[in-house]
C-alpha angles and dihedrals in degrees: 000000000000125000129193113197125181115217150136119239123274102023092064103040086102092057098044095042078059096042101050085048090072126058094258115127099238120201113179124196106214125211104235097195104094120123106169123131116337093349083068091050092048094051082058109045092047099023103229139098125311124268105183091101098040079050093058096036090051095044082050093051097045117108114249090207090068112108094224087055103109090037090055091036085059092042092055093053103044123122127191118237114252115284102008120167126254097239087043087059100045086046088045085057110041084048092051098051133039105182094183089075095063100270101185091021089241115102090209100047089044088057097055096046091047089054086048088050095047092043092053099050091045082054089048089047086052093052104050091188135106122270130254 
């Protein structure tokens, strides 16, 4: 069976935990336009949509049997402290990850979030300024 839901983050962490329990194929469509707490802070710094609820859906889809689970659980909660530097930051996060090992176990989804990860330090370096 596949199911498609459309949701934001935290209010539909109880229906995909169930759903991704059974052997259903679950796509969910995630509303961007949050811009609460540091997701706010973050639409504006880098002047894009929100993450903060793909954040949460993703963190509730991912398979609790992968190795990697607890490391990318803790990534995924992770806050800077207030005004780190930019550089402190890019050296906090290329410290913290190291996609080549196989983060998520899935070539084609380690790929992706390799590229993400390039593409947002690239976007830090630019900037030159602290954050938040």
């Amino acid at each position: 069976m596949k199911i498609v839901i459309l949701n934001g983050g935290s209010g539909s962490s109880n229906l995909i935990k169930k759903i991704t329990s059974t052997d259903a194929k679950l796509t969910s469509i995630v509303n961007l336009y949050d811009d609460g707490h540091s997701t706010g802070k973050l639409r504006k710094f880098f002047d894009l949509l929100g993450p903060s609820d793909v954040r949460k859906t993703h963190l509730n889809m991912l398979d609790k049997n992968n190795k990697n689970y607890s490391k990318i659980r803790k990534l995924y909660f992770y806050r800077f402290s207030n005004n780190i530097e930019t550089n402190q930051g890019i050296n906090k996060i290329k410290k913290y990850i190291n996609i080549k090992n196989g983060f998520f176990l899935n070539k084609n989804a380690d790929l992706k979030i390799k590229n993400l990860f390039d593409y947002f330090l690239i976007q830090l370096k630019k900037r030159k300024i602290k954050w938040f």
